[in-house]
C-alpha positions as CSV (number, residue, x, y, z in Angstrom):
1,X,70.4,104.3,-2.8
2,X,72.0,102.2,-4.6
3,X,68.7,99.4,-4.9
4,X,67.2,102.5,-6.3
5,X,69.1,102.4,-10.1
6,X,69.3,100.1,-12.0
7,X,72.1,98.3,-13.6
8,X,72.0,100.3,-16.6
9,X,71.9,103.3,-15.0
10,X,75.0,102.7,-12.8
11,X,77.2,101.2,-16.4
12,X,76.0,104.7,-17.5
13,X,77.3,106.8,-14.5
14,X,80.4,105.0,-14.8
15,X,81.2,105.7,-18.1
16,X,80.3,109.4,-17.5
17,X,82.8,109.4,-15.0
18,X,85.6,107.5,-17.0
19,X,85.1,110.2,-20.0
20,X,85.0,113.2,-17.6
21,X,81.3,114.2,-18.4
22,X,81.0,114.1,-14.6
23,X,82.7,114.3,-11.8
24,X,83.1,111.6,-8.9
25,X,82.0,114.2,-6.4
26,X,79.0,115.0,-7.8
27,X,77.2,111.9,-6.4
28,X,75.0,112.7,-3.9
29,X,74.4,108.9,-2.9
30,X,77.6,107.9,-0.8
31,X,77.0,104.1,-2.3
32,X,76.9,104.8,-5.6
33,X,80.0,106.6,-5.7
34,X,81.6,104.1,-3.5
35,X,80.8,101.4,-6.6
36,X,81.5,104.2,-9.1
37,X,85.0,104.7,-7.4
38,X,86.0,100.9,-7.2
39,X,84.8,100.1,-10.7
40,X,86.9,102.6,-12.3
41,X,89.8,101.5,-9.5
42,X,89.5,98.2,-11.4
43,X,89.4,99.2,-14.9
44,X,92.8,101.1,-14.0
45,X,94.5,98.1,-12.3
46,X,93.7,94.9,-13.9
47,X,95.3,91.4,-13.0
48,X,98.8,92.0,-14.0
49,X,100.8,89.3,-15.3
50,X,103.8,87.3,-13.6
51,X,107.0,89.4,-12.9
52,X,109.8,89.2,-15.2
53,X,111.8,86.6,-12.5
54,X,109.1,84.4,-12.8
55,X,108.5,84.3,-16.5
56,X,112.1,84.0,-17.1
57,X,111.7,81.0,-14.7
58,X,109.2,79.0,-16.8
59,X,110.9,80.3,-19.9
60,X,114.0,78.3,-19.2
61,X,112.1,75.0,-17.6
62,X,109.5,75.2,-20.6
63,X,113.2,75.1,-22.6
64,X,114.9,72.8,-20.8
65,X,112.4,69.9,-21.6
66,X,112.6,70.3,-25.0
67,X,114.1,68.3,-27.8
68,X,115.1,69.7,-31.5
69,X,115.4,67.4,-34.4
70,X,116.0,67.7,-37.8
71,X,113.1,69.0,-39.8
72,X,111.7,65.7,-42.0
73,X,110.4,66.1,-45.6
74,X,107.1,66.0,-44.7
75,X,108.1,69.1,-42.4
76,X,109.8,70.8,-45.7
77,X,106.6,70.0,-47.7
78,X,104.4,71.5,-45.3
79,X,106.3,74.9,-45.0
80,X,106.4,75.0,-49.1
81,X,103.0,74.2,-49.1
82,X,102.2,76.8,-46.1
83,X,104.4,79.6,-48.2
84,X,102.4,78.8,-51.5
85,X,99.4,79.3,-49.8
86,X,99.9,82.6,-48.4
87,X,99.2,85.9,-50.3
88,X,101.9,86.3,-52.0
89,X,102.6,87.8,-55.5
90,X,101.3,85.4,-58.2
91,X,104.5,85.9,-60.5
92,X,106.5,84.3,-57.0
93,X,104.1,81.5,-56.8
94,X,104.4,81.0,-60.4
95,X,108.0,80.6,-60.2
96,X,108.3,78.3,-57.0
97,X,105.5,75.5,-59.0
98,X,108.2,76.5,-61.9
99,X,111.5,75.7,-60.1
100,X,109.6,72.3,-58.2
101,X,108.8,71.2,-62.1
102,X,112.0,72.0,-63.3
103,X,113.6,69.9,-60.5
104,X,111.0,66.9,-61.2
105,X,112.4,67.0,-64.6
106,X,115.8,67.2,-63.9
107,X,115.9,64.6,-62.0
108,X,113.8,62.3,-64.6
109,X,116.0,63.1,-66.9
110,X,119.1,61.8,-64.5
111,X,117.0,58.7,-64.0
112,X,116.3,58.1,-68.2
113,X,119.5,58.8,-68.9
114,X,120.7,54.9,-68.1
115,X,117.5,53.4,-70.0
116,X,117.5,51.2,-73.3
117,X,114.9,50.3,-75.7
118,X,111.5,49.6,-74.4
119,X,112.1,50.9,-71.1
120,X,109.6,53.7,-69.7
121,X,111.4,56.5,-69.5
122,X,113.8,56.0,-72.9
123,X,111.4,58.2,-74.7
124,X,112.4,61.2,-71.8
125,X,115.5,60.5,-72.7
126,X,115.7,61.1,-76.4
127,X,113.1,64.3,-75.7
128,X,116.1,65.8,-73.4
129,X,118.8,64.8,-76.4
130,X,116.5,66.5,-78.8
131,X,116.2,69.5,-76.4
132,X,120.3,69.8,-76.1
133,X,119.7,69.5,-80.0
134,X,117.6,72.7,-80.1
135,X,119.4,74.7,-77.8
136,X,122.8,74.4,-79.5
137,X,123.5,77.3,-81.7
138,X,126.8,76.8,-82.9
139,X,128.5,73.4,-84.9
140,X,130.7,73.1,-82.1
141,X,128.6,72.8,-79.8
142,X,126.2,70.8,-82.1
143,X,129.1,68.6,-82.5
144,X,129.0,67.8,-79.1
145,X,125.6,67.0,-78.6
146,X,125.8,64.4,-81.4
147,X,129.1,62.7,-79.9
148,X,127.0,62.7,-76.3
149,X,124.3,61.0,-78.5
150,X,126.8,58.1,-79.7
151,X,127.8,57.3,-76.8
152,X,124.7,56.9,-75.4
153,X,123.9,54.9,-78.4
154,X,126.9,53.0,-78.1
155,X,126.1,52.5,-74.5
156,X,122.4,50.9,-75.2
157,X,124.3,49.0,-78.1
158,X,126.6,47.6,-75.4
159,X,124.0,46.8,-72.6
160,X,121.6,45.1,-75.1
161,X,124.1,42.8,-76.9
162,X,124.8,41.9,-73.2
163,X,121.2,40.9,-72.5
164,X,121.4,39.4,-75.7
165,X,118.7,41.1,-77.3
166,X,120.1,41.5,-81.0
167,X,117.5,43.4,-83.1
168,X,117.5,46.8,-80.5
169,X,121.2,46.2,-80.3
170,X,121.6,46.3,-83.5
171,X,119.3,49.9,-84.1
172,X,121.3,51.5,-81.5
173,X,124.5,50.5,-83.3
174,X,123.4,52.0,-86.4
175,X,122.0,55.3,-84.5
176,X,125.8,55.5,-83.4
177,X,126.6,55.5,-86.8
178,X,124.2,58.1,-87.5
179,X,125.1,60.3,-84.5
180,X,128.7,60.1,-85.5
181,X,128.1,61.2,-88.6
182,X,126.3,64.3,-88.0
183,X,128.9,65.0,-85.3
184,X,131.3,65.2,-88.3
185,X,129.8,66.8,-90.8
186,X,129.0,70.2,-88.2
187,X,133.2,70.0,-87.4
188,X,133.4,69.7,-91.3
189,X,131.6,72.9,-92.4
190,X,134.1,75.1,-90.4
191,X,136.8,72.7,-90.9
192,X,139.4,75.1,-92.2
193,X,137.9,78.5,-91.2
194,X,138.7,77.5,-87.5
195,X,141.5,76.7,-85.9
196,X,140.5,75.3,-83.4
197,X,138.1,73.4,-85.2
198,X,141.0,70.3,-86.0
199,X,141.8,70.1,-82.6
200,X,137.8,69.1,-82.3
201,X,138.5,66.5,-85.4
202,X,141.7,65.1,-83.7
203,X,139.7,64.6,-80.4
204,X,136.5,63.0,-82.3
205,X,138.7,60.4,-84.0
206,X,140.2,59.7,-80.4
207,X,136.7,58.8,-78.9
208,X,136.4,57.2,-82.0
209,X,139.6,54.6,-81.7
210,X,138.2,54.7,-77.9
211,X,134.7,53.5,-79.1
212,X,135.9,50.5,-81.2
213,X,137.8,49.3,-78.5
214,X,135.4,48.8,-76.4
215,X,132.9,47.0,-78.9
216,X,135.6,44.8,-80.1
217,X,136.1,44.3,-76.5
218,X,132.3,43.2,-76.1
219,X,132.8,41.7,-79.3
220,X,135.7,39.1,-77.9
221,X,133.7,38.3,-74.3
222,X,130.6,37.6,-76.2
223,X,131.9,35.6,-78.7
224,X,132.2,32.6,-76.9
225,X,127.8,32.5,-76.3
226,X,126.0,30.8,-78.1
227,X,123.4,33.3,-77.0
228,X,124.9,36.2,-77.6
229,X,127.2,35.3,-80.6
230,X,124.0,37.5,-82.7
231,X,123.6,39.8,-80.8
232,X,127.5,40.3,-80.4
233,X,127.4,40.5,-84.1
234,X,125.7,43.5,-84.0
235,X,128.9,45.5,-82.9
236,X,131.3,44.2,-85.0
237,X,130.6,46.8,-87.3
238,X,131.8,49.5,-84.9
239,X,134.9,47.5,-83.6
240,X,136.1,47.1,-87.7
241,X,138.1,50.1,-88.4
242,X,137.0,50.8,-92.2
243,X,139.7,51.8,-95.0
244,X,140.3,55.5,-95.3
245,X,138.4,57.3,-97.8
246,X,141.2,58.9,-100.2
247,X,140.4,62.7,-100.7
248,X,138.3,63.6,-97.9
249,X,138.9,66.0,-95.4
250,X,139.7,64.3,-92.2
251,X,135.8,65.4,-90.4
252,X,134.6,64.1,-94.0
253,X,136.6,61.0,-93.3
254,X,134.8,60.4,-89.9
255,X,131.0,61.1,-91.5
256,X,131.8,58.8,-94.1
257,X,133.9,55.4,-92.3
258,X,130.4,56.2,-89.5
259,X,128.2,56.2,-92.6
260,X,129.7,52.9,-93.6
261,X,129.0,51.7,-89.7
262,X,126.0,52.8,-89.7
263,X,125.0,51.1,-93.2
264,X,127.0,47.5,-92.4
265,X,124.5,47.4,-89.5
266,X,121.2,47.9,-91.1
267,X,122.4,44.9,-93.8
268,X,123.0,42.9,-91.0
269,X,119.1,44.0,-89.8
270,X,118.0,43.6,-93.1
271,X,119.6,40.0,-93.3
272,X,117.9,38.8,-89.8
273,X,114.8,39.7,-90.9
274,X,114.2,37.4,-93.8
275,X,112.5,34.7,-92.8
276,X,114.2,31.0,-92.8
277,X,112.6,29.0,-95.6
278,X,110.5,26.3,-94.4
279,X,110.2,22.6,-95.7
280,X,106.4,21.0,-95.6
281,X,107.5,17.7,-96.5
282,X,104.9,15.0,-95.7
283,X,105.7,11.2,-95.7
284,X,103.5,9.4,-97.9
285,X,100.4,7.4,-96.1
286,X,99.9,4.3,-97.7
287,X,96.1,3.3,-98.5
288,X,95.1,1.8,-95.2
289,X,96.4,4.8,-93.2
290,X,94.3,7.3,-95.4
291,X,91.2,4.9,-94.6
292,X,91.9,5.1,-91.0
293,X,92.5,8.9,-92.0
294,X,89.1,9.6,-93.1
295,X,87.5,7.3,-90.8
296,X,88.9,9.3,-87.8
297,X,88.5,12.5,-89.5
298,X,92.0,14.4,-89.5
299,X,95.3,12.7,-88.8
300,X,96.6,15.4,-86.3
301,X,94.6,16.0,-83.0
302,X,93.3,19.3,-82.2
303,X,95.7,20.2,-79.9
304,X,98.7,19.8,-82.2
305,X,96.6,22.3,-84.4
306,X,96.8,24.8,-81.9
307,X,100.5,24.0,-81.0
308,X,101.2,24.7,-84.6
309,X,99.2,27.8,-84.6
310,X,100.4,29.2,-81.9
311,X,104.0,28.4,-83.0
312,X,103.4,29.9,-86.1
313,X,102.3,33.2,-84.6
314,X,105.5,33.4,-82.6
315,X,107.2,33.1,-85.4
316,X,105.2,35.9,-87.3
317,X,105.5,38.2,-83.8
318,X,109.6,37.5,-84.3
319,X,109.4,38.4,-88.0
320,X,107.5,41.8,-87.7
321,X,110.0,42.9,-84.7
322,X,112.6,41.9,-87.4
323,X,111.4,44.0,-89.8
324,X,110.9,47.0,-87.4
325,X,114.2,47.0,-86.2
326,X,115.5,46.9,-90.0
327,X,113.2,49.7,-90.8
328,X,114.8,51.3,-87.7
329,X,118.4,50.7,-88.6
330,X,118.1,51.5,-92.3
331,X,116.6,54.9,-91.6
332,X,119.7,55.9,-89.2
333,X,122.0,54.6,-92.0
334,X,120.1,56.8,-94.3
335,X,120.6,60.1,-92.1
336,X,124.6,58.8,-91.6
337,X,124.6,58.9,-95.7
338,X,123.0,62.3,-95.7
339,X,125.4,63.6,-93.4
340,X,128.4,62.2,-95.2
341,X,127.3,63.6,-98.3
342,X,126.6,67.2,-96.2
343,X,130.2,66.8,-94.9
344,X,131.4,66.4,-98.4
345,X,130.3,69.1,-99.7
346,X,130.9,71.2,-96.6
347,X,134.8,70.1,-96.7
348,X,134.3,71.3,-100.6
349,X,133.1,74.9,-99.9
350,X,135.6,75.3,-97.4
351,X,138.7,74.2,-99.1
352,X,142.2,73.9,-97.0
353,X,144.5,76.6,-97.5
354,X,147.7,75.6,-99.8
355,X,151.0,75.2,-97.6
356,X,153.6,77.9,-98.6
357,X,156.8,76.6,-100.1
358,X,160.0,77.3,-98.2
């Protein structure tokens, strides 16, 4: 009978059965192969799942109550986030972490690219000019570079005259200069070996007449504050066209009248920076005021003392940003002279080709 084996023994009769080890017939006990039968009954017909009409039916009301939207950037961040993680190749993973830095930068670069002076991000910015610097191979292209330079240069000249801050005005007019003039001397090295090289002299000296326009434009709407008339001052030696230099090849020309730029504004740096003389003149205290003098102990209270002090340390602070900013300007103008010079002698080795004589 069935009450006669145990559990175990019955799982084991079943499975003999379900491999073919035994036979269903064989069981003498009419019980046991009754629960033998039905268990392997079940194991062949399990609880099916709906019918296809009835999944398709909650399919399309599951569906139906939904609602796409636009994927969100925290969305977008968790798929990247969910792709780096997986186990993928490490030279992929290496270049999506690249491409996300490369895009960070990119767009801080963007960003800096409108900064001045003493802004956070200006020293991104002249990293990504020196970059463009490094990658260009030939004077062309160097050329270029150095005109993009000037005009940012000229730009931060511009904007800081504007907020009336004179001494940065004043180095980013004489890093124009500078930036000019190495734009010209890399046009004058292949001056007359190219061609096309004078149509890239032609169009410098356009941007050129282009650039003094607008400072002397600054220049004039300046002017008139009292302000800004210093700061103003500053570009007036880009608006002034200089006299041309007789005997110079026309990309010598351009190094040298920038050169000049350059130089006219680190004198004007150098100038500011000396400090006004001051006058210590004292009236004369008559006998009875020195009594009272060293009766009281000092004629000028304690907190005029530290008035005067702290005056006096303003005036130092203004001084040493003074000096800075001529150090600053005269260095550019330095470079602009070197790259005059290099553009003299570049026009020199490279001498224009005689015209024939009809």
């Amino acid at each position: 009978m069935v009450g006669r084996h145990s559990a175990k023994d019955t799982a084991k009769l079943i499975d003999e059965v379900a491999r073919g080890d035994r036979l269903l017939e064989d069981i003498k006990d009419p019980q046991l192969r009754e629960t033998v039968r039905l268990a392997l009954r079940l194991h062949k017909d399990p609880y099916t799942a709906p019918d296809a009409r009835t999944r398709s039916r909650i399919r399309a009301r599951v569906l139906f109550g939904l609602h796409p939207h636009n994927a969100t950037l925290v969305d977008r961040l968790a798929i990247a986030f969910e792709l780096l993680g997986r186990p993928t190749p490490y030279a992929m993973r290496a270049l999506a972490v690249g491409l996300v830095i490369v895009a960070i930068g990119a767009s801080t670069a963007v960003v800096s690219s409108g900064t001045v002076a003493d802004d956070a991000l200006y020293s991104v910015k002249t990293t990504s000019e020196q970059m463009r610097l490094a990658l260009a191979t030939s004077p062309e292209d160097r050329a270029v570079v150095e005109l993009s330079i000037a005009e940012h240069r000229l730009a931060e000249a511009t904007a800081l005259a504007t907020l009336g801050d004179e001494d940065n005005a004043i180095v980013a007019t004489s890093e124009y200069g500078e930036h000019m003039a190495n734009a010209a001397a890399e046009l004058a090295q292949v001056e007359t070996l190219q061609p096309e090289t004078a149509t890239l002299v032609v169009q410098l000296q356009q941007r050129i007449d282009e650039h003094r326009a607008t400072a002397a434009a600054v220049v004039a709407r300046l002017a008139d504050d009292p302000n800004r008339a210093s700061a103003a001052a500053a570009l007036s030696a880009v608006a002034a066209r200089g006299a041309p230099a007789a005997g110079l090849s026309p990309a010598a020309a351009i190094a040298q009248d920038a050169a000049d730029t350059a130089d006219e504004a680190a004198s004007l740096a150098e100038r500011m920076a000396i400090p006004a003389p001051t006058t210590d003149a004292r009236p004369s205290s008559s006998g009875a005021d020195r009594d009272v003098t060293s009766q009281t102990g000092s004629a000028t209270p304690r907190g005029g003392e530290a008035a005067t002090n702290d005056s006096a340390r303003g005036q130092n602070e203004r001084v040493s940003k003074k000096e800075r900013a001529a150090e600053s300007a005269r260095k550019a103008a330095d470079e602009a002279k070197a790259s005059a010079k290099k553009a003299k002698e570049g026009s020199r080795r490279t001498p224009s080709p005689t015209p024939r004589h009809r």
